[in-house]
VOGU-3710 file (C-alpha; in Angstrom, 3 decimals, decimal comma):
1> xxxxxxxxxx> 10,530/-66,326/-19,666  7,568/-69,205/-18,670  7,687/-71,978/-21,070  5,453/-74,559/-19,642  2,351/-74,138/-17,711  3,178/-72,023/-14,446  0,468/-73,658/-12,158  -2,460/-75,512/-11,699  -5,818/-74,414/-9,923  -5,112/-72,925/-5,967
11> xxxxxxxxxx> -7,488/-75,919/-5,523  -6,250/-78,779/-7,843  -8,631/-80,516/-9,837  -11,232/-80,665/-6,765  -11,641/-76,542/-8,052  -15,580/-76,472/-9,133  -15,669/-73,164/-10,427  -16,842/-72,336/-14,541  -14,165/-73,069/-16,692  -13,050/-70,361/-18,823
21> xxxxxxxxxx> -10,372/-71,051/-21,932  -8,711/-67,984/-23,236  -7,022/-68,812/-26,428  -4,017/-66,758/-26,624  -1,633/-64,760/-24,219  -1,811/-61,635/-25,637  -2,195/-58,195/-23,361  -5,732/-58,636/-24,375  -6,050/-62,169/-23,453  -4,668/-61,664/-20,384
31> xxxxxxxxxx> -6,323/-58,515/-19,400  -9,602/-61,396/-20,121  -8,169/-63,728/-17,856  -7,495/-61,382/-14,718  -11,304/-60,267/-15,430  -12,993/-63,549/-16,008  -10,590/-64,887/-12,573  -11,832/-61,711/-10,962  -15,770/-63,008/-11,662  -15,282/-66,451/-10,343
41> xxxxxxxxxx> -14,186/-68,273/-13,271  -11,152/-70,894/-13,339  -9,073/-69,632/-16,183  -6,962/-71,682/-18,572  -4,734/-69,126/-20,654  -3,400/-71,527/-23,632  -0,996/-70,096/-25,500  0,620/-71,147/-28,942  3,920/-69,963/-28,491  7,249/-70,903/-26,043
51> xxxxxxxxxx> 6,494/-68,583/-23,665  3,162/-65,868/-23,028  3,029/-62,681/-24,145  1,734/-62,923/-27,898  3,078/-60,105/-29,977  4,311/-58,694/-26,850  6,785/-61,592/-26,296  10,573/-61,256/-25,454  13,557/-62,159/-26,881  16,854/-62,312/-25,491
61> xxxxxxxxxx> 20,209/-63,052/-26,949  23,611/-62,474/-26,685  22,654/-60,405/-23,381  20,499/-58,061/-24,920  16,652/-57,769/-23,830  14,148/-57,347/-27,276  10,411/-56,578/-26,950  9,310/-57,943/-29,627  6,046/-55,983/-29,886  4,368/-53,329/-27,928
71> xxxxxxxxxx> 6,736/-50,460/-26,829  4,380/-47,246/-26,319  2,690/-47,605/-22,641  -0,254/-45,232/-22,410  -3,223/-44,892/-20,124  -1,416/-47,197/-17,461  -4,941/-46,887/-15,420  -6,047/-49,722/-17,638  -3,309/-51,517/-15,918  -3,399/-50,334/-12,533
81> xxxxxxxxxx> -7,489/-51,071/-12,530  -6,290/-55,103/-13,394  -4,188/-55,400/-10,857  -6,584/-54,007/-8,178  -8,797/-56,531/-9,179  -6,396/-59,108/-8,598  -6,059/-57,162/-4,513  -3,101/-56,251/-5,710  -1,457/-52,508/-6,861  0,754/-52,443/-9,914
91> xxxxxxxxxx> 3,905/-50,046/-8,248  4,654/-53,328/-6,147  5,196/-55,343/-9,281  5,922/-53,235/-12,173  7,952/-49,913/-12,019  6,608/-47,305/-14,939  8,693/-44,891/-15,939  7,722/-41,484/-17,820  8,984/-41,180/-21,262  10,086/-37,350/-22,170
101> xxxxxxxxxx> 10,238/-36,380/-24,731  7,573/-39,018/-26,141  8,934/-38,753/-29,787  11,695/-36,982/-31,110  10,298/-36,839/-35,124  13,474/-36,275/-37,216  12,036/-35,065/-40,611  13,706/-36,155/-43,936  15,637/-32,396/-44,300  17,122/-33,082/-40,646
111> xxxxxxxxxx> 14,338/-30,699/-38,896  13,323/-32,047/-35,256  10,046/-31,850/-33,606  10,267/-32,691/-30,284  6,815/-33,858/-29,892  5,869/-34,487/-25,560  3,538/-33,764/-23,481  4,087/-30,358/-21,866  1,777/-27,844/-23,371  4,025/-25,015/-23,209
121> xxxxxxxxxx> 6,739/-26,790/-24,910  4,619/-28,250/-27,575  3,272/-24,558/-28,474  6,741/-23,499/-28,095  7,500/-26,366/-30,736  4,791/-25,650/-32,941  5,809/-21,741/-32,791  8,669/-22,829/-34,478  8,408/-24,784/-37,259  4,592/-23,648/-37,846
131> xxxxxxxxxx> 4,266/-19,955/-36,493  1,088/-19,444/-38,146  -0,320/-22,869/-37,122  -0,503/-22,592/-33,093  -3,788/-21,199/-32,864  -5,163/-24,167/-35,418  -2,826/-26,700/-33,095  -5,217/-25,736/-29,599  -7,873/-26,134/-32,230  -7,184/-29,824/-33,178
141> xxxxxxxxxx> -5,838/-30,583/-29,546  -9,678/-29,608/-28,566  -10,917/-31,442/-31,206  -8,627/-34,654/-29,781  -10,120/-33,880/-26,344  -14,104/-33,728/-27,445  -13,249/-37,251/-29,361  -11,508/-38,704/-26,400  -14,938/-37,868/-24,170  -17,225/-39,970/-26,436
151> xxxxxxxxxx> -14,822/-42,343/-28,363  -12,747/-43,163/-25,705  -14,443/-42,601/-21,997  -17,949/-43,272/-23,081  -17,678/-45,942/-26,188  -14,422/-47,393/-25,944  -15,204/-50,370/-23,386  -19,102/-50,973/-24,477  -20,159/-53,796/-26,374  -21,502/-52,983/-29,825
161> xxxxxxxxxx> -23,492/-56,116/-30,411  -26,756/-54,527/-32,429  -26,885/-51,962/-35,337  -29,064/-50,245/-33,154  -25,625/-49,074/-31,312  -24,199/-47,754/-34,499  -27,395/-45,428/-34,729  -27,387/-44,037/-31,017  -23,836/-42,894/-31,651  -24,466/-41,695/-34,990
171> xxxxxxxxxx> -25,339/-37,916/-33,983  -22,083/-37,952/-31,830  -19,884/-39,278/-34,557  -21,626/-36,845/-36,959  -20,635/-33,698/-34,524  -17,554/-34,723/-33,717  -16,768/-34,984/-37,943  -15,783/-38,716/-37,362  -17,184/-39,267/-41,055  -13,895/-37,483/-41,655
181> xxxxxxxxxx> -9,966/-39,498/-41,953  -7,638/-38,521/-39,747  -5,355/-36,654/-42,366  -8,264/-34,682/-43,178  -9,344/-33,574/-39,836  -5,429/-32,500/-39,159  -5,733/-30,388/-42,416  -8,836/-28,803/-41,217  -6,882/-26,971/-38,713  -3,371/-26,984/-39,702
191> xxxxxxxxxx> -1,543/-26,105/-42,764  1,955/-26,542/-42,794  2,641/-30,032/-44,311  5,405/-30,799/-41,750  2,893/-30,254/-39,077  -0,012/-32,119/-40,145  2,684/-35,266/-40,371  3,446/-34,673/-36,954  -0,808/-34,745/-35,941  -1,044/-37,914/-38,358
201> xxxxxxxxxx> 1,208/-40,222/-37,632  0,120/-41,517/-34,378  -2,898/-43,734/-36,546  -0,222/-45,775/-37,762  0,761/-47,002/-34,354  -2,312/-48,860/-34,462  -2,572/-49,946/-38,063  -4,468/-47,587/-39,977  -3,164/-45,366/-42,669  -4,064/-41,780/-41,934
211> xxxxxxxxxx> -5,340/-41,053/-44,855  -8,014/-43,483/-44,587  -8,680/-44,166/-41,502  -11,102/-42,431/-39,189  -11,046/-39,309/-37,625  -12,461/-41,337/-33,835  -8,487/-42,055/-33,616  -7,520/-38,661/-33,325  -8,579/-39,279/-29,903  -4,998/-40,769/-29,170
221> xxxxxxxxxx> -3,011/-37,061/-29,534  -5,402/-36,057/-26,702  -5,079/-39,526/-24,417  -1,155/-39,289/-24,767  -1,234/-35,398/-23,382  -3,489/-36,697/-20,796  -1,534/-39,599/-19,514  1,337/-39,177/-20,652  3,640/-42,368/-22,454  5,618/-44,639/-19,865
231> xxxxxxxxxx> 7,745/-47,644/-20,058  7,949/-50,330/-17,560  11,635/-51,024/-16,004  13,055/-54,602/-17,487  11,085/-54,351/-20,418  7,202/-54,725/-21,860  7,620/-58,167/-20,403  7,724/-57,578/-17,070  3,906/-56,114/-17,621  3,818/-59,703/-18,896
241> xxxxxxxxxx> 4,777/-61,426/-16,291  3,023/-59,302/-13,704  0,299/-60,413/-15,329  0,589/-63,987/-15,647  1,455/-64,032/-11,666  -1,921/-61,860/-11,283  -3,589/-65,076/-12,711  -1,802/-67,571/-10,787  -2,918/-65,542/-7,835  -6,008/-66,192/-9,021
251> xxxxxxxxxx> -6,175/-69,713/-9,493  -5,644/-69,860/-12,828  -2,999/-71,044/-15,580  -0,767/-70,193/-18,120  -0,025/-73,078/-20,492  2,915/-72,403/-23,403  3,104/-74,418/-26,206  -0,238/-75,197/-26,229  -1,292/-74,173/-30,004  -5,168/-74,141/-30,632
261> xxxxxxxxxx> -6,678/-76,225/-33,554  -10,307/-75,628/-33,258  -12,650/-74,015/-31,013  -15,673/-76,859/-30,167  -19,010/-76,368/-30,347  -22,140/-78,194/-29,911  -26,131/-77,123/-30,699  -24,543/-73,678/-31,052  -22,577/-73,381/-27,950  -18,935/-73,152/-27,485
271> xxxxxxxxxx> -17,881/-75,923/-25,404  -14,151/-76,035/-25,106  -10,749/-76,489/-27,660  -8,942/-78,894/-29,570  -5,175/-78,460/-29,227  -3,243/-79,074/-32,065  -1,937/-82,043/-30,314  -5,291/-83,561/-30,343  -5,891/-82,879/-26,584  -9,493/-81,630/-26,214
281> xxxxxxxxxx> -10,113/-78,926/-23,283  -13,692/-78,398/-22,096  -15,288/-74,928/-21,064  -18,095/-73,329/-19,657  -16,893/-69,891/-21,615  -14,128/-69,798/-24,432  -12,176/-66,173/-25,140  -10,648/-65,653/-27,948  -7,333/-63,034/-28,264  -6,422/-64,895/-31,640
291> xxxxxxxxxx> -6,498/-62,723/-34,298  -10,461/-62,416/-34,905  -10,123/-63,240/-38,489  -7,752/-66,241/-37,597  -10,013/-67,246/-35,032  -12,885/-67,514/-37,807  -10,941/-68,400/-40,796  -9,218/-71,079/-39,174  -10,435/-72,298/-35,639  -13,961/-72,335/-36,217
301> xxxxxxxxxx> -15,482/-74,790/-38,534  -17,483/-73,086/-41,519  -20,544/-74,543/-40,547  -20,721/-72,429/-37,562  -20,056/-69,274/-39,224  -22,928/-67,194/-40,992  -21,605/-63,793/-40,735  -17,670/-63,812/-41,022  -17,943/-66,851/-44,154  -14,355/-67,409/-45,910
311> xxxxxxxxxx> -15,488/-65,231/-48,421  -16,412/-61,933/-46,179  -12,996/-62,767/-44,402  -11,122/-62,973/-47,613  -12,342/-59,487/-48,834  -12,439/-57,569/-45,624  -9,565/-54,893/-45,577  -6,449/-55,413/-43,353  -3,673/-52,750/-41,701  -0,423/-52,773/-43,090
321> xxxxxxxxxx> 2,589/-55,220/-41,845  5,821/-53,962/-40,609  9,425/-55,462/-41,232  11,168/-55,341/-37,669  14,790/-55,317/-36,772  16,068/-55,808/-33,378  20,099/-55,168/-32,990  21,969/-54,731/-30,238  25,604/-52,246/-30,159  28,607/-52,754/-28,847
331> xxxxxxxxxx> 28,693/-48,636/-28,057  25,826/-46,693/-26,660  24,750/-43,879/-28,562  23,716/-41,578/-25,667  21,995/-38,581/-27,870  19,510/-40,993/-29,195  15,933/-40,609/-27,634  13,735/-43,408/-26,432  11,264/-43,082/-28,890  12,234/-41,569/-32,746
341> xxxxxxxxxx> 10,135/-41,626/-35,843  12,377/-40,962/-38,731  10,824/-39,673/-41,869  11,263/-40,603/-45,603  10,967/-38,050/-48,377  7,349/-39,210/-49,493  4,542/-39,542/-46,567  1,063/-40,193/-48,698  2,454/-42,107/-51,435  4,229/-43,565/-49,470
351> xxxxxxxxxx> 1,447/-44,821/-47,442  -0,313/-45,481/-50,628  2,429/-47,909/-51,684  2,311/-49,655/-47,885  -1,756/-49,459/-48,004  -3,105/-49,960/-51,747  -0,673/-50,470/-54,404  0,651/-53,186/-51,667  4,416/-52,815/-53,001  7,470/-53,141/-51,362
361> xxxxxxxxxx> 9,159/-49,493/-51,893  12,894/-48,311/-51,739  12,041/-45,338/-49,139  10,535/-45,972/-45,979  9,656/-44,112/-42,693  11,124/-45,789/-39,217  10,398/-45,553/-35,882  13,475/-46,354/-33,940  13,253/-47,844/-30,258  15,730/-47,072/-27,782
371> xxxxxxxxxx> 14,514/-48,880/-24,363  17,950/-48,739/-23,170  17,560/-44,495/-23,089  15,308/-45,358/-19,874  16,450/-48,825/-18,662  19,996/-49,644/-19,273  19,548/-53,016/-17,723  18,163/-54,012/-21,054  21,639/-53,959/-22,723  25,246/-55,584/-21,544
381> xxxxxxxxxx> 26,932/-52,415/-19,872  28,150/-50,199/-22,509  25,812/-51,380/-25,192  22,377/-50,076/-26,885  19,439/-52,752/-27,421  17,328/-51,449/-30,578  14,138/-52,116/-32,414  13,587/-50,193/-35,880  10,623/-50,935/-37,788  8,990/-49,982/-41,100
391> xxxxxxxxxx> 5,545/-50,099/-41,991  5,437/-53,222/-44,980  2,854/-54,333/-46,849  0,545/-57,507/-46,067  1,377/-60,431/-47,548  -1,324/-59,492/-50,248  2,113/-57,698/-51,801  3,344/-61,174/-52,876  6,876/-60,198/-51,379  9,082/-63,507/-50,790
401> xxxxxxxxxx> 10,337/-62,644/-47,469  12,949/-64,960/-47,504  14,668/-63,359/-50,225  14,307/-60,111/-49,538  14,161/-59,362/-46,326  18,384/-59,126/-45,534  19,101/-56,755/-48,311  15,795/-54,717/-46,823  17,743/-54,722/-43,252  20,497/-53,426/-45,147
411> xxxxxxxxxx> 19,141/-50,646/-46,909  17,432/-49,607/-43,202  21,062/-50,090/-41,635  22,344/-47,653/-44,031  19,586/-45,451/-43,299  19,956/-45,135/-39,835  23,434/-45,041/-39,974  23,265/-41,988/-42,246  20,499/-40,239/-39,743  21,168/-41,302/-36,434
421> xxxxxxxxxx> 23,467/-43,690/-35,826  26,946/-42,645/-37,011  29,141/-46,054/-37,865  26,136/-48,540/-37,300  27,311/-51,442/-39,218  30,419/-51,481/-37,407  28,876/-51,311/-34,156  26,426/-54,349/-34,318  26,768/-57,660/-32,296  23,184/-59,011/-31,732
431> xxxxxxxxxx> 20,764/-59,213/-34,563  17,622/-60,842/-35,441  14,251/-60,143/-37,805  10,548/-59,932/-37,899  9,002/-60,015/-41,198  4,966/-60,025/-42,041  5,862/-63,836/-43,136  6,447/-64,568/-39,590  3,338/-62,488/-38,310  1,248/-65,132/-40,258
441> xxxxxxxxxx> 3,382/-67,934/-39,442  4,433/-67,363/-36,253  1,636/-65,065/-34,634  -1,050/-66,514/-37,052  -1,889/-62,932/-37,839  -3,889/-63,320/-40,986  -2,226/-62,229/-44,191  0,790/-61,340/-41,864  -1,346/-57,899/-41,344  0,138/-56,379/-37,523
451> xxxxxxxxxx> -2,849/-55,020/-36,584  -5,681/-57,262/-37,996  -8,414/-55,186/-39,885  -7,461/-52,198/-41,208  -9,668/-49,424/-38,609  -11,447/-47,519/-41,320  -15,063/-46,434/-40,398  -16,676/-49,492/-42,003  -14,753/-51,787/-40,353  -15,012/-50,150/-36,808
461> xxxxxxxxxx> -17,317/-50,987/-33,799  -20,731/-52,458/-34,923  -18,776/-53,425/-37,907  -15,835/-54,835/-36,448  -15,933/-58,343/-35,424  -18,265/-58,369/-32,226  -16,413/-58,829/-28,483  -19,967/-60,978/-28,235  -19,577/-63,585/-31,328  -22,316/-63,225/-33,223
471> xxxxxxxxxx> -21,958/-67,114/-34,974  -21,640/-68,889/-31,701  -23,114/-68,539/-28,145  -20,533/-67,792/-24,742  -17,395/-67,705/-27,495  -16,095/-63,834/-26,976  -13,632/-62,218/-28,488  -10,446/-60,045/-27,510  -7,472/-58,004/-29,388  -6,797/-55,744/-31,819
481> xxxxxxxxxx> -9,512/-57,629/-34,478  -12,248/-56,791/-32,050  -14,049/-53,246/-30,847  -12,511/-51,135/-30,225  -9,202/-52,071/-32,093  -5,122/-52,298/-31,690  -2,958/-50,549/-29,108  -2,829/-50,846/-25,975  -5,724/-49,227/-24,555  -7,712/-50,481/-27,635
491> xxxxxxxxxx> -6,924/-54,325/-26,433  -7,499/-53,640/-22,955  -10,670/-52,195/-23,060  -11,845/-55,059/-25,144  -11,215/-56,992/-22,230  -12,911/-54,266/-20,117  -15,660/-55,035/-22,507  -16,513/-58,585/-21,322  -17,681/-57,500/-18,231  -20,749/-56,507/-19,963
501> xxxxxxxxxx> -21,300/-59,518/-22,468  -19,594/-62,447/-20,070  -22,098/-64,116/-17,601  -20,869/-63,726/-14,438  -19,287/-67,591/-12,934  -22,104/-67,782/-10,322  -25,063/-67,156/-13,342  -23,240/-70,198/-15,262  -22,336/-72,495/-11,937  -26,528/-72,129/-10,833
511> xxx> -27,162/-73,261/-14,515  -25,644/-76,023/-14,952  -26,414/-77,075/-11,212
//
């Protein structure tokens, strides 16, 4: 992986063009970049950590390949539309593969659901376990689809910078029952417990209990059917890389180890960075794909802030953590599928633990990552590379971490080993840990939450922190904190978002001329 800056300017320091800083490398902040490049700009991508990717960065040890973040690949479009904009087509750089099934869920009894995205096998599934629930199954799957039309095609890449937004999408989020939570809405149409799980528990891949959060992100059973889930051949970090080489191309930079100490500003402007080395960095535009509550909390001096205070930061609500485990085998285990969620023998409480008590409990759900199902290039020949994680309190919990977090592996080694992985603890030679310590510390995720604000209703769109800042003028922001929120598509969009609310490099090059 990069671990300096890749390259200067195309035209050295002679380049003219409106500076643009993105502060982090992120899929979101680099989804920015290739935009902002795209519109003229000279992008700087500075990045905090060794190498870029943000939470999607890679490790690799002991000849195993870990993702350390993003795993599920949806809506590649988003992708393949960056990459044109570059004059470029993503098949030449990054080979996506289709993932079938797209989860195998293994339910705490042993029952399977394998859950994909051919219709006649998902009735056929549902048939099974649910006989009574198929007709109430097209009837949420329709309900997914009308969401997807307005959440997703028609609101997921606009900029919500006025109230007056929230009110001309009122009516739609009214019909479409978006006042409900996502638990709630499955219940409406299903009954049997096991299957309303299996409609729920896509919210938690991007950070929001089910239970709680709203409805607007049942849109995602409806975007996977109509997409499909892929995975890109070496790894998430070859999407990375493509990436970074898409801003090269471009002109632009990638700078590692370049940690961000304070966004400058001047008579209400953004103007450039501070590096925590003292360095200062000016800019005609500053992104931000910090974590948006980071970014205010901590690089942006209170006196700039009206809105997001300390105070409003400090009592907003946040998603859950997870506790992640990468291990590589010595064996492959060959009946494994690429994607598994394995469930515990308590679902709401506990989620209510993970979300509102904010305790550490004994049980857990997982979902277990097998890239080396699709791409055994990943692994040494012979061997499995694995990510498990579990969904963790914040650091609100109080949980020391550093005490607890080996006999916690352990207690998830034994439970894998009793579901899925027959004689797991014998089979291990590459291990290493995530814990929400290190999403604050490491990630500067605030309160070690994985995907920044918790997306309840009241914390989503108008609500969320604007793309557009609202303290401080041509400072924009990208990432899960920001509308429309975490995952994939929800990052990438943001970054579709700025070609709204981002003057285009010729408006700011005839201003300051």
């Amino acid at each position: 992986m990069l671990t300096v800056e890749r390259s200067q300017s195309r035209v050295g320091s002679a380049d003219e063009r409106p500076h643009a800083i993105v502060i982090g490398s992120g899929f979101g902040g680099l989804a920015a970049a290739v935009r902002l490049g795209a519109r003229g700009y000279r992008v700087s991508v500075l990045e905090k950590l060794e190498a870029p990717g943000g939470r999607a960065f890679v490790h690799r040890q002991d000849g195993f390949t870990f993702d350390a973040g993003p795993t599920v690949i949806t809506a590649p479009f988003l992708f393949e539309e960056l990459w044109a904009l570059a004059g470029r087509r993503l098949a030449d750089d990054v080979d996506l593969r289709p993932v079938a099934p797209f989860y195998r869920i293994v339910f705490d009894d042993g029952e399977r659901f394998e859950y994909s995205g051919d219709a006649a096998a998902m009735r056929a599934e549902v048939q099974r376990i649910a006989p009574d629930d198929v007709a109430g199954y097209e009837r949420f799957l329709a309900a997914s689809e009308a969401i997807f039309r307005v959440g997703f095609e028609e609101l997921g890449d606009k900029p919500f910078d006025s109230w007056t937004d929230m009110v001309r999408v009122a009516p739609d989020l009214l019909r479409l029952e978006g006042y409900r939570t996502v638990w709630s809405l499955a219940c409406k149409h299903v009954r049997d417990p096991r299957l309303r799980v299996v409609l729920t528990f896509q919210s938690l891949l991007v950070g929001g209990n089910p239970f709680a959060t709203t409805s607007v992100y049942c849109l995602i059973a409806f975007l996977e059917r109509r997409w499909g889930i892929h995975f890109p051949m070496g790894g998430t970090g070859s999407l990375v890389n493509g990436l970074v080489g898409l801003i090269e191309g471009q002109g632009g930079s990638v700078r590692c180890s370049a940690g961000v100490a304070q966004i400058t500003v001047e008579a209400g402007r953004a103007t450039g960075v501070r590096l925590e080395n003292g360095e200062a960095l000016a800019a005609d535009v500053v992104v931000s794909n910090a974590d948006s509550a980071w970014t205010y909390r901590h690089l942006l001096a209170p006196e700039h802030r009206k809105r997001w205070t300390d105070k409003r930061i400090e009592r907003a609500r946040y998603s859950m953590s997870l506790f992640v485990w990468y291990f590589g085998t010595r064996r492959r285990y060959e009946e494994v599928a690429h994607h598994t969620i394995l469930l515990g023998p308590r679902y709401r409480e506990l989620l209510g633990d993970v979300f509102d008590r904010k305790v550490l409990a004994e049980d857990f759900s997982l979902y277990l990552h097998r890239p080396t199902a699709t791409d055994p290039s990943l692994a040494p020949p012979g061997c499995d590379a694995f990510y498990v994680l579990s969904p963790v309190p914040h650091l609100e919990s109080g949980t020391d971490w550093a005490s607890v977090g080996e006999s916690y592996r352990r207690a998830i080694e034994s439970r894998l080993e009793e579901k899925l992985l027959p004689g797991l603890r014998n089979e291990i030679v590459s291990s290493r840990l995530l814990t929400p310590q290190d999403f604050q510390d490491r990630l500067s995720s605030f309160r070690g939450a994985a995907f920044s604000l918790e997306p309840v209703l009241t914390q989503s769109a108008w609500f969320r922190p604007h793309n557009r800042s609202e303290e401080v003028d041509r400072l924009y922001l990208v990432g899960a904190g920001t509308h429309p929120g975490a995952g994939l598509p929800g990052v990438l969009s943001s970054a579709r978002v700025l070609d709204t609310v981002v003057p285009h490099a010729d408006l700011i090059a005839r201003a300051r001329s």
